[in-house]
Each structure stands twice: as structure tokens, then as C-alpha cells.
C-alpha positions as CSV (number, residue, x, y, z in Angstrom):
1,X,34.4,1.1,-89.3
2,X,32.5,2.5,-86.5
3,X,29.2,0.9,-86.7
4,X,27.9,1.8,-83.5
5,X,28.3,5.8,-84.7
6,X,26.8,5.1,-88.0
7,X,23.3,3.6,-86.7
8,X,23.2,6.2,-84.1
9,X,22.7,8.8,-86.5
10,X,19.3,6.7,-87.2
11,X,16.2,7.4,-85.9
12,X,14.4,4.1,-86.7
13,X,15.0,0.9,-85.4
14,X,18.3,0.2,-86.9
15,X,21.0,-2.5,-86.6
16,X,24.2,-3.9,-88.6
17,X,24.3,-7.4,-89.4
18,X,27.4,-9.2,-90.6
19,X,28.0,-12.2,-92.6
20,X,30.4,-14.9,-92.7
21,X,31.5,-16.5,-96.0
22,X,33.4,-20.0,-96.1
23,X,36.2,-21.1,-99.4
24,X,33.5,-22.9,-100.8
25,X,31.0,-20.0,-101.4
26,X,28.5,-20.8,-98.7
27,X,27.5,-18.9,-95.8
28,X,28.4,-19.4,-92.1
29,X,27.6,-17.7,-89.1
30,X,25.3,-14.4,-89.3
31,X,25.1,-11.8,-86.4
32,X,24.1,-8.8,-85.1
33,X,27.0,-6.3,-85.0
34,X,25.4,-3.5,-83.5
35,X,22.2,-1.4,-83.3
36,X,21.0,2.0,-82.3
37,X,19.2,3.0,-79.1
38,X,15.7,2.4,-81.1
39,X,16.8,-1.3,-81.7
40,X,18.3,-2.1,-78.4
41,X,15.6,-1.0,-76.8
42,X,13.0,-3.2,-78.7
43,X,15.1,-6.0,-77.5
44,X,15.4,-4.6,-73.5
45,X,12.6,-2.3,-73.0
46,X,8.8,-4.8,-72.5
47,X,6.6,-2.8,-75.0
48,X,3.2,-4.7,-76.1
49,X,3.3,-2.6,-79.9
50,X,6.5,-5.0,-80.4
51,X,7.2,-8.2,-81.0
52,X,9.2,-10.1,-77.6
53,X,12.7,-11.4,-78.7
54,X,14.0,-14.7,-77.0
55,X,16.6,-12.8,-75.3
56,X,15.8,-9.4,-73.1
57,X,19.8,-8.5,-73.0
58,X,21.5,-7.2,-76.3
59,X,25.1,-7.9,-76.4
60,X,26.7,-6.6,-79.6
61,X,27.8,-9.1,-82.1
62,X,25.9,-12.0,-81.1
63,X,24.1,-14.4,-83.5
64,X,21.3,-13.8,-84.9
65,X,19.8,-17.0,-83.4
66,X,20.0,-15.3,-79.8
67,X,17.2,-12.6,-80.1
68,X,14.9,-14.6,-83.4
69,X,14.6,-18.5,-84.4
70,X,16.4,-19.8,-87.3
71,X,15.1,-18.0,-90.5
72,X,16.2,-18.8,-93.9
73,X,14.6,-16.1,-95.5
74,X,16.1,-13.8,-93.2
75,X,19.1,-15.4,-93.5
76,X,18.8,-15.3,-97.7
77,X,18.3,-11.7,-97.6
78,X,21.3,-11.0,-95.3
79,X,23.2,-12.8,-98.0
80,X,22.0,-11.3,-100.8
81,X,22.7,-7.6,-99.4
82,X,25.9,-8.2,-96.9
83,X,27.5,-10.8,-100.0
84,X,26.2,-10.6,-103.2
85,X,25.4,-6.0,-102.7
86,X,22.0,-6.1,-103.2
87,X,19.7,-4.0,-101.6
88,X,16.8,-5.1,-100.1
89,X,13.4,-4.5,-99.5
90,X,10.6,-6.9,-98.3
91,X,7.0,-6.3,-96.4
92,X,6.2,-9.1,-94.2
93,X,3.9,-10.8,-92.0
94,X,6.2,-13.8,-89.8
95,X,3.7,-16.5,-88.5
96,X,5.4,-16.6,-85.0
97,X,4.9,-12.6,-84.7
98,X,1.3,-11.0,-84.5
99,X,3.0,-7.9,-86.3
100,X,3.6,-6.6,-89.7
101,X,7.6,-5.8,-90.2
102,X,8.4,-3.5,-93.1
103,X,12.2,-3.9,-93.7
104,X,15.5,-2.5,-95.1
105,X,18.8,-3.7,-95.8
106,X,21.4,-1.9,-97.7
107,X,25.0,-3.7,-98.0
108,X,28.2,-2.3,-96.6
109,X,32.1,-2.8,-97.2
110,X,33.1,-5.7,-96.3
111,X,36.1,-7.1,-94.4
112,X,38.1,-10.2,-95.8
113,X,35.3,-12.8,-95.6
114,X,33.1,-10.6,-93.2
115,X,30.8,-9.1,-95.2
116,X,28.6,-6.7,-93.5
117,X,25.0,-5.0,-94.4
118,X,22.4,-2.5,-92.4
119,X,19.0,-3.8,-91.5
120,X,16.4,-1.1,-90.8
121,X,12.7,-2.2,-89.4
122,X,9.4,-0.5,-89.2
123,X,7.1,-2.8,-87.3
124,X,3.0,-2.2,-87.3
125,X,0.1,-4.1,-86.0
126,X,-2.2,-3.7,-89.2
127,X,-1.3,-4.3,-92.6
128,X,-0.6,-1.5,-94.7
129,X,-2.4,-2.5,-98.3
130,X,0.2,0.3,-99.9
131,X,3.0,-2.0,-98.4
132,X,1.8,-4.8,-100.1
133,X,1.2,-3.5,-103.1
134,X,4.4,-2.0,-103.4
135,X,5.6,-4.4,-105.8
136,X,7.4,-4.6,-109.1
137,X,5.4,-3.8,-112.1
138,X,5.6,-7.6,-113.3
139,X,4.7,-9.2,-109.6
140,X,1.9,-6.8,-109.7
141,X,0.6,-7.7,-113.1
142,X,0.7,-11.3,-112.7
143,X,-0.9,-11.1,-109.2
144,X,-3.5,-8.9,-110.6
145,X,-4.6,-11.7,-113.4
146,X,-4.4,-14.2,-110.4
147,X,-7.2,-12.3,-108.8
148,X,-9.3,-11.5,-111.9
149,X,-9.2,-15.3,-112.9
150,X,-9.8,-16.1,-109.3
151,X,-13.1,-13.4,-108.9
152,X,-14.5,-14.2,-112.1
153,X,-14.3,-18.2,-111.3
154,X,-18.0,-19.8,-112.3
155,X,-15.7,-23.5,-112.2
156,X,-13.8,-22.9,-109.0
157,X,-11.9,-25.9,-110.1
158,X,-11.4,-25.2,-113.3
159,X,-10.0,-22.0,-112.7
160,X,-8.0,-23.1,-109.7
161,X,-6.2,-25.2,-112.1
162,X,-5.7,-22.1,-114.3
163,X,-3.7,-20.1,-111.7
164,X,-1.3,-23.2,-110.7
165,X,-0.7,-23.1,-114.0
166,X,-0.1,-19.2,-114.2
167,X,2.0,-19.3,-111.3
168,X,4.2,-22.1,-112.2
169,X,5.1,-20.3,-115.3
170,X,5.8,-17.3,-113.4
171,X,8.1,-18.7,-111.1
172,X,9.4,-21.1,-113.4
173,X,9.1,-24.4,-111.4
174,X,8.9,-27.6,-112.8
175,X,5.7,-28.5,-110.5
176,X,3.2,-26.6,-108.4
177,X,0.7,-27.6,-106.5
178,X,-2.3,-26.7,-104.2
179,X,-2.3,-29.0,-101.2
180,X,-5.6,-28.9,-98.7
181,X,-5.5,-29.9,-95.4
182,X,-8.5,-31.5,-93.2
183,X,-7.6,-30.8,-89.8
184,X,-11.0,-32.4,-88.5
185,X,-10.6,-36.3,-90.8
186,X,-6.7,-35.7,-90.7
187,X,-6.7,-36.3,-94.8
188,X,-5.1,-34.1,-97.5
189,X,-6.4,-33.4,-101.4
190,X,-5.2,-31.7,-104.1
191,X,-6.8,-28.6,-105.3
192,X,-4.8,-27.8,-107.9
193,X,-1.7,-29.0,-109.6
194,X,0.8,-27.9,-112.9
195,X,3.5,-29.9,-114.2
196,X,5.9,-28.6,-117.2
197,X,7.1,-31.1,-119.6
198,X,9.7,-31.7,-118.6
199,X,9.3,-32.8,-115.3
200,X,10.3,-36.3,-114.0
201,X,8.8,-35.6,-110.8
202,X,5.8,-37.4,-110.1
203,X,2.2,-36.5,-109.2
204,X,1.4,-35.5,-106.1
205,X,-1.8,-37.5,-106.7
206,X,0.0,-40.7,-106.8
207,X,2.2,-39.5,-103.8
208,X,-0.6,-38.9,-101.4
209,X,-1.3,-41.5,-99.4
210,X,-2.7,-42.2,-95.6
211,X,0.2,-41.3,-93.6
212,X,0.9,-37.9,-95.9
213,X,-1.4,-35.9,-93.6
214,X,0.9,-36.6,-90.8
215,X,4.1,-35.2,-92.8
216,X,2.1,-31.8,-93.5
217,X,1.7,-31.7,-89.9
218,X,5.5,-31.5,-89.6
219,X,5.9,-28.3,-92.0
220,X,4.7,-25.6,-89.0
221,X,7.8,-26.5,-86.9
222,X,10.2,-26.9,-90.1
223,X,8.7,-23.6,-91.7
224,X,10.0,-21.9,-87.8
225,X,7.5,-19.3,-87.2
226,X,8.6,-17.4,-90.9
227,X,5.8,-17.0,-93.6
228,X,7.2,-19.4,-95.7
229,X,10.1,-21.9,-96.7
230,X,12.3,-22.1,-99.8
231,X,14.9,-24.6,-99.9
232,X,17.8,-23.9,-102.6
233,X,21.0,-24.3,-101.6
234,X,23.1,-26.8,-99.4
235,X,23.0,-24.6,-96.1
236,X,18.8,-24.6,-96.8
237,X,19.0,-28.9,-97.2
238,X,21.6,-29.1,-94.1
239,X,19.3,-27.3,-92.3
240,X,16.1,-29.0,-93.6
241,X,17.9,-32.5,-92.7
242,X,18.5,-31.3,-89.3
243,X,15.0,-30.0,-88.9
244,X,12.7,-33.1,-90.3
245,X,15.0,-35.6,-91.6
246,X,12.0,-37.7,-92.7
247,X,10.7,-34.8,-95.0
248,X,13.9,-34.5,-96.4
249,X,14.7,-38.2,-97.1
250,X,10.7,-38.2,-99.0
251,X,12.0,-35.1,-101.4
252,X,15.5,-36.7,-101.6
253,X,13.7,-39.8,-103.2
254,X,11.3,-37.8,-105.5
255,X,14.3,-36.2,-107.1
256,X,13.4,-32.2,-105.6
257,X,16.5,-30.1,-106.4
258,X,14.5,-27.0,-104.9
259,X,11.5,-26.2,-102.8
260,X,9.4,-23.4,-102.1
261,X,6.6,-24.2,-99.7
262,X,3.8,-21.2,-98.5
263,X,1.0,-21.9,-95.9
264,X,-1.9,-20.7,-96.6
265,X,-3.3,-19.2,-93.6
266,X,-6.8,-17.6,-92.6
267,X,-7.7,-16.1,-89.4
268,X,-5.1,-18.2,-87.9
269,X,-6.4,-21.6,-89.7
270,X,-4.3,-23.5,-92.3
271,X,-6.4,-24.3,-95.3
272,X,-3.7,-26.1,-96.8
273,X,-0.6,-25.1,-98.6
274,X,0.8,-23.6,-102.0
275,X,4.3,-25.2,-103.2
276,X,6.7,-25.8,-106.6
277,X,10.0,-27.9,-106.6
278,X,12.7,-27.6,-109.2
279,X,12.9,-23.6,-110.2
280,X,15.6,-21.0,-111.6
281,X,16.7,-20.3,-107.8
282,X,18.3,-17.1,-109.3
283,X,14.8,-16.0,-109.2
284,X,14.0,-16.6,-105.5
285,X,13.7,-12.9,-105.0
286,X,10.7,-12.8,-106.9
287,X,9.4,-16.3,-106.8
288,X,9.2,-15.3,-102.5
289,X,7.6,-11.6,-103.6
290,X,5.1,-13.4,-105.8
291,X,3.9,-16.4,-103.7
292,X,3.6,-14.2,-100.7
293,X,1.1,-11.6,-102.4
294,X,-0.8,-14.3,-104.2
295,X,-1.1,-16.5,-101.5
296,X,-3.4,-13.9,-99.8
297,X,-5.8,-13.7,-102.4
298,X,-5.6,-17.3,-102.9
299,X,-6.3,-18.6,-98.9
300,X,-9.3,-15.9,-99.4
301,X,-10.8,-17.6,-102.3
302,X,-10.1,-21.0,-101.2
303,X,-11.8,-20.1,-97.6
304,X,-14.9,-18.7,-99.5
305,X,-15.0,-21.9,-101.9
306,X,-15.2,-23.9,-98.9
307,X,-17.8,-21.8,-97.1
308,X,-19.7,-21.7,-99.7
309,X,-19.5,-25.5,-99.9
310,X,-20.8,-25.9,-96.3
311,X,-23.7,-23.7,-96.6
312,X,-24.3,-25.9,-99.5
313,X,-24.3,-29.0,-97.5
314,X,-26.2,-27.6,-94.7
315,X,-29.0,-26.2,-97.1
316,X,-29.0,-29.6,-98.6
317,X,-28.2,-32.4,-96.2
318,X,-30.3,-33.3,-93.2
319,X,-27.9,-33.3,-90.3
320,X,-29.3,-36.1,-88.2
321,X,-28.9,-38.8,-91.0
322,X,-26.5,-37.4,-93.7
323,X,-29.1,-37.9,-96.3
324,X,-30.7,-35.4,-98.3
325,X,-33.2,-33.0,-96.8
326,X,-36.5,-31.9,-97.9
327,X,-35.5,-28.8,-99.3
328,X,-33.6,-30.6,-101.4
329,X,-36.6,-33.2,-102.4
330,X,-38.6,-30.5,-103.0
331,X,-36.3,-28.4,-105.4
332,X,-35.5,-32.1,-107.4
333,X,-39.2,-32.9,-107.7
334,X,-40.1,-29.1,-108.7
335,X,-37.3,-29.2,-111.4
336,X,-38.6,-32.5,-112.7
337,X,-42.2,-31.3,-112.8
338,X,-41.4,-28.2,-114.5
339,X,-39.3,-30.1,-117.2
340,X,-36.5,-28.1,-116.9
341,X,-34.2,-31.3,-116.6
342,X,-33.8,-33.8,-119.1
343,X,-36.6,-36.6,-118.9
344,X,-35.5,-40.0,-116.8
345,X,-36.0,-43.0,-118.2
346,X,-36.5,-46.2,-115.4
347,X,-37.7,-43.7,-112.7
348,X,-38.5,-45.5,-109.9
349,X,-40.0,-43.7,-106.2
350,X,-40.2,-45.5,-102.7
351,X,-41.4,-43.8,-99.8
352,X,-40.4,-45.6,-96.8
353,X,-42.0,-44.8,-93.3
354,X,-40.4,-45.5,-90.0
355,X,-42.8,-48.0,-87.9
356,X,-42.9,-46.9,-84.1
357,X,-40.9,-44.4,-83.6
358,X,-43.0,-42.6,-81.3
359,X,-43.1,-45.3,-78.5
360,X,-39.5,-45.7,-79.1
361,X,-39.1,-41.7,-78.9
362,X,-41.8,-41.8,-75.3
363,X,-39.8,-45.3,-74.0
364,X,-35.9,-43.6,-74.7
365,X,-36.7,-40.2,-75.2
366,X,-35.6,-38.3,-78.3
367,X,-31.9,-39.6,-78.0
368,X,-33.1,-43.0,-79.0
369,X,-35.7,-41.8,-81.5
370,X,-32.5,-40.0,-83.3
371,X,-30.2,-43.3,-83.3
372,X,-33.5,-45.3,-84.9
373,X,-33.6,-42.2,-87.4
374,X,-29.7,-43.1,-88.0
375,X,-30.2,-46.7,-88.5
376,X,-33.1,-46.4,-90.3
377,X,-30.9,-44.4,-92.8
378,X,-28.0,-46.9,-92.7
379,X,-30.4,-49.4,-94.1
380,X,-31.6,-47.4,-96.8
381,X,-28.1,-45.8,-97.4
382,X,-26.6,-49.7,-98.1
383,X,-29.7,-51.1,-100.1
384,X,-30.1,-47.9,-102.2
385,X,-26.4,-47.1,-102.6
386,X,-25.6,-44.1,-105.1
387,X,-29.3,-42.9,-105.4
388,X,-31.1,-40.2,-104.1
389,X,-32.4,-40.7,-100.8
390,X,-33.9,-37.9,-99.1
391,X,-35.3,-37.2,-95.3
392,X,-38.9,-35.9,-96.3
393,X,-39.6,-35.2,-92.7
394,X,-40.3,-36.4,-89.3
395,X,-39.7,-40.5,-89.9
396,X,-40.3,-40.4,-93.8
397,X,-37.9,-41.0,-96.1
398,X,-38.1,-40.6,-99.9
399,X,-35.9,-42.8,-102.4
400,X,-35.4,-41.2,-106.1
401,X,-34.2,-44.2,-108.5
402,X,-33.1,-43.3,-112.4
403,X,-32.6,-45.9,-115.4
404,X,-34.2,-49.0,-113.0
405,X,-37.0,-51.6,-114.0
406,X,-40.2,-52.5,-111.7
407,X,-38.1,-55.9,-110.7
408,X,-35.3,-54.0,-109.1
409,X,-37.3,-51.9,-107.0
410,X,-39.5,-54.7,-105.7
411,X,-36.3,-56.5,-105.5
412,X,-34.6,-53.6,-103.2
413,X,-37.6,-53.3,-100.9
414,X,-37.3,-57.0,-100.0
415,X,-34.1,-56.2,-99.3
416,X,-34.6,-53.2,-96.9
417,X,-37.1,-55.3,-95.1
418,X,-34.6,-58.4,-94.5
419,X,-31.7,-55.5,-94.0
420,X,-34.4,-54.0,-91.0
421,X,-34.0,-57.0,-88.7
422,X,-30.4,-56.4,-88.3
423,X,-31.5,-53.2,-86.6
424,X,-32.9,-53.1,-83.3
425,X,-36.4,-51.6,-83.6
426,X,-36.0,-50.2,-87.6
427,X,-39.1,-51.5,-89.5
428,X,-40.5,-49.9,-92.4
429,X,-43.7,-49.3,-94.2
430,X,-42.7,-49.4,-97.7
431,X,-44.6,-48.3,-100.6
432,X,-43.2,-47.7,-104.7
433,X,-44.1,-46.7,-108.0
434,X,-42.4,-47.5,-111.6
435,X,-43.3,-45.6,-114.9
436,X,-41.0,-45.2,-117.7
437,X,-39.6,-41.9,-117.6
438,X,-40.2,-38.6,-115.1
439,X,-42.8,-37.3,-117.5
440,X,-45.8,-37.7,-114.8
441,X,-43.5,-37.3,-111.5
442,X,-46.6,-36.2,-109.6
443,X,-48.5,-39.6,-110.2
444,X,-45.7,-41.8,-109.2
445,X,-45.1,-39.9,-106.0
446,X,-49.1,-40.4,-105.3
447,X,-49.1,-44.0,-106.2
448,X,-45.6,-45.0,-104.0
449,X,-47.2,-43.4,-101.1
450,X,-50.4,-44.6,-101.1
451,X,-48.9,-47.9,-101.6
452,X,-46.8,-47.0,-98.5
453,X,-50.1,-46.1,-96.2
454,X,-51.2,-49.6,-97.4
455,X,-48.4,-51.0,-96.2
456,X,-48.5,-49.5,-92.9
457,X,-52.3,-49.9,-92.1
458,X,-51.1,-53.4,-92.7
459,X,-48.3,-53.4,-90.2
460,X,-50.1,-51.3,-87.3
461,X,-52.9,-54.3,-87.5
462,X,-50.3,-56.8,-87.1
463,X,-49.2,-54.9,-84.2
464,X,-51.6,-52.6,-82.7
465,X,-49.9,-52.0,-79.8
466,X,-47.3,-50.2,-81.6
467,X,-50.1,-47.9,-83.1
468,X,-49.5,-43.7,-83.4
């Protein structure tokens, strides 16, 4: 057949691609037979609207590995159209490209064990949202309930755990999982994670551990530069061997059969990463057309949970010392005035007052005045550990205890004053107050810091020199 005729009568980018198939029903080499003058010349002619291929020379039936890294998605749909006579149809955004490539492939006659297909492209900057919404009705439905759950989410959790679920079940996978990665404390954790019964694999709970972080970094360079990975036949698993052999041994061990493994990418950061082992891989059409839909909405969602979580702590926490701020005393001591919480029984309140920070603060300057303020917190952050300790301003620091007795706090205090010698320069003016329950909040705060100015008149005439 004249292939080079055929494209030419095409106005788009337009090439034919050719397949090799071996006795055993695999796939071998895969090249590029031939392409029209548009495709040609986005390989020879510099133009900053495409996408720069390795090579800059097109020389007709050359491997595909020439002009684009190994791809097994592309290679999986050359199969599936030049082999198995499937046409073809995908809209997809490849991580190594900053372009959008709507594609084509319809299958030709083939030749012995050359099997041959077309491959037509339409490359854009922007997304097209028609594109990728140009689904099949059931993709469409399912991704659609995905967002719904996902928008309507009061227990981001919750619901998180909902749609690993959904989409395990959609794909048909004996495991899925949400993996998220912290680039900053190099540590991963699971969002999200659904397991049929019949699964043998195990948790990824239990297989997390401290070096796991290290393997995700690995999965950029194995994924190639593609928007995703599936693993599902030997050529996939040679190819994954070659690429990380110690990722391959770890899934080897857990018993994965199959693998499909999405990043999930916003503004060009990696939240983490969507993936399911053991599925029908006669559905990988649509197990790839699902994950890469939903994986937008989820990455979205997942970056606004997080957000959302930061303006939290940043509302809440008091930068400096990692304890709570005063916002956040004053919104806890409101709610327990108002009675709008459930009354504490045992409640306990220290107020603890940082002795001589401002000669420290005029000897050092502010950057030692900030590293007392940080060791003054240690202390209290060891003796008070898992209570509310909050930064009520300047050097003062509020403690919040529930379910205590009067003998523990007085107890504790001694403690933060014996702790306070280990310090260089931390010494506190403590002052406390015990009643039974939260009922009078208000009196216990005035009693603790009277107690507290006591405390410090008392220091300040023991060392007068140090005196504000």
C-alpha cells in the first residue's frame, strides 16, 4: 500500500504507524511508517505552538522511540487499533509536554505480522473542557457522582473513602488507593484506600514504611513523561523491570498481577498519587478514560482540602512556637463561657509568664528573645504533653487542663520550674487555678493569673535587676 499517498490526502497532522507481532501474541517493535507534510514538519520545522521531538530529522519508518520516549500507553493504543482493529480515540495531557494532544487512530490492513494503523493529532495549548468531556455515557456518569460526592463532602475523609470505593468498583480492581506525598518532611500517608474481598493483597498501611517515600520518588522517571502508567502484560513488566527493578521486585512480592498508577498533579506539584492492582485488564480502555477524568477533579479537591488545612493552622497556631495562638484561646474560652460545649470536669488553668525577656530581647536582640520564646514552649510542650497550651501574647502562655485534680497541676508546675533550668535563661512566673468543672471559666482564669502576678512580684524582688 502506498502510505505515503494516503496521508497526503490529509490535512492534519497525520502519520502511519506499524506494528510488529511475535508467535507468542506479544508485541515487538512499533514505528513510524510515514507521515504527511503537516507531521513532518512538526518534527523538522522549530515552531513554539508544538511540542519539540528528540529528533529534528524524520526518516520514514523509524521507531517510535526516535522522535518521543518510551510510552506504554501509546504503545497500548497502537496495539489495540494496528492488532486487535480497534479504533481509537483519546484526549490527553502528557506530563513531559506543556500541550494538550487530541488523537486518532484508525487500523489498517495488515501485512503477515505487520500490522499497520493511522495516527492523526490535533495539538493545543489550553484544554478544551468539550474534549474532556467527550466521554462515554457510563465514564461520564460515574465521574459525575465522583464530583457530586466530592463537592458535597462535610467529612473530607469520609467521603474520600467513599470515591476509592466508587472507583474501585468501577474499574474493577482488587485494591485502590490514595497515596499523598510530603515533598517538604519526605513522608507519604494514605488518604483513601478500598479493598474487595477478595483481595490477598495487603494494606498499604502496613506497607508504608520510612524508606516508601523514596520509592514514590522513582515513579516520575518510570511513568516517562506520559500522564500515567498501567502495567498489564509481560511487555509492560519487561519494561517496568528494566526501568525500576526495585519497584518491580516490591510488587513482585506483594502478589500485583496488574497496575495502574495516576499522578495527581496541580499547577505542576504532585499531591500524591491515585492507583489499583489486580483488575479485568480487558477493561484498560476505560479503567485509563476514567482515572484520567477523575483524577482532575480529585487533585482539585485534595489541593483545596489541604489549603484549607493550612489556613486552618495558620489561623490557629502561633508560628514562632507551634502552640496554639490567641485566637484560638479566645474562641475556646468564649465557647466554654457561652456553654455551648459540654461542661469539663477536672479543669485546671496555668498562666505561665516568661521572666526577663526584655533584657534578653535588648542584650541579643529579637533573634534571641524568639529562641527563649521557643524554649520556653519546649518546656511547656514536654511537661503539659497532649493539652492545650496556647501563646496568649507577647511572653504569656496559657495552659488549658481537662479531667485533672489540684495535685497534678501543682505537681506539673514544679516540674516546669525544675524543667526551666535545663534552658538557658527560660524562667517562669507561674500561677493556677482548680475548680471542678468549666462552669465558672471566667473565675479560674482570674484566680491562675493573679496567682501568676504573685508569683512574678515575687521573682522580680529576688532579682531586681532583671525588672521590666
Amino acid at each position: 500500500m502506498d502510505f505515503k499517498s494516503f496521508v497526503d490526502m490529509i490535512d492534519v497532522m497525520t502519520c502511519v504507524i506499524s506494528v510488529e507481532t511475535k508467535e507468542d501474541g506479544s508485541y515487538g517493535e512499533i514505528r513510524i511508517v510515514d507521515g504527511n507534510p503537516s507531521y513532518i514538519a512538526s518534527i523538522e520545522v522549530p515552531n513554539p505552538n508544538l511540542p519539540q521531538m528528540i529528533a529534528s530529522k524524520f526518516v520514514p519508518n523509524s521507531l517510535y522511540q526516535k522522535y518521543i520516549p518510551k510510552d506504554l500507553n501509546f504503545e497500548d493504543f497502537c496495539y489495540r487499533c494496528a492488532v486487535l482493529k480497534q479504533p481509537m480515540h483519546t484526549y490527553v495531557h502528557p506530563e513531559r509536554y506543556d500541550f494538550w494532544f487530541n488523537l486518532y487512530m484508525l487500523p489498517l490492513q495488515s501485512i503477515g505480522n505487520i500490522h499497520y494503523c493511522t495516527y492523526t493529532q490535533i495539538i493545543t495549548k489550553n484544554a478544551d473542557s468539550e474534549q474532556m468531556s467527550n466521554t462515554s455515557a457510563s465514564t461520564a456518569s460515574a465521574v459525575l457522582n465522583t464530583c457530586i460526592k466530592l463537592r458535597g463532602a462535610t467529612n473530607f475523609q469520609h467521603t474520600m473513602e467513599e470515591v476509592i470505593s466508587d472507583i474501585r468498583k468501577i474499574i474493577d480492581a482488587q485494591s485502590c488507593v490514595v497515596l499523598l506525598t510530603d515533598n517538604e518532611k519526605r513522608t507519604c500517608s494514605v488518604l483513601g484506600e478500598s479493598r474487595n474481598e477478595y483481595s490477598m493483597l495487603n494494606s498499604m498501611s502496613r506497607v508504608l514504611n520510612d524508606d516508601f517515600y523514596d520509592l514514590t520518588v522513582s515513579w516520575k522517571a518510570t511513568i516517562g513523561g506520559s500522564n500515567g502508567l498501567i502495567i498489564k502484560n509481560s511487555n509492560d513488566w519487561n519494561y517496568l523491570k528494566d526501568k525500576n527493578p526495585a519497584w518491580y521486585e516490591s510488587l513482585k512480592k506483594e502478589h500485583v498481577e496488574s497496575l495502574v498508577l495516576f499522578p495527581l498533579d496541580v499547577k505542576d506539584e504532585t499531591l500524591g498519587y491515585i492507583w489499583a492492582c489486580n483488575f479485568d485488564v480487558n477493561n484498560t480502555v476505560k479503567i485509563k478514560e476514567t482515572l484520567e477524568l477523575t483524577i482532575y477533579f480529585v487533585a482539585s479537591e485534595i489541593a483545596n482540602y489541604k489549603l484549607l488545612e493550612k489556613l486552618k493552622v495558620l489561623s490557629s497556631i502561633d508560628m514562632l512556637t507551634g502552640v496554639l495562638n490567641r485566637n484560638e484561646m479566645n474562641n475556646r474560652i468564649d465557647i466554654l463561657r457561652s456553654g455551648a460545649s459540654a461542661t469539663i470536669k477536672g479543669i485546671g488553668i496555668i498562666f505561665a509568664d516568661l521572666n526577663g525577656l526584655k533584657k534578653v530581647n535588648d542584650m541579643g536582640g529579637h533573634a534571641a528573645g524568639d529562641l527563649l520564646l521557643k524554649n520556653a514552649a519546649m518546656v511547656l510542650q514536654n511537661v503539659f504533653t497532649g493539652e492545650e497550651i496556647y501563646r496568649a501574647g507577647g511572653d504569656e502562655f496559657m495552659i488549658l487542663l481537662s479531667f485533672t485534680t489540684e495535685d497534678e497541676i501543682i505537681e506539673k508546675c514544679k516540674k516546669v520550674k525544675e524543667l526551666s533550668k535545663s534552658y538557658k535563661d527560660v524562667s517562669f512566673a507561674l500561677g493556677y487555678s482548680y475548680q471542678n468543672d468549666s462552669s465558672d471559666i471566667t473565675s479560674a482564669l482570674k484566680t491562675a493569673d493573679e496567682r501568676m502576678y504573685e508569683d512574678k512580684d515575687k521573682y522580680y524582688k529576688e532579682h531586681p535587676e532583671l525588672k521590666r
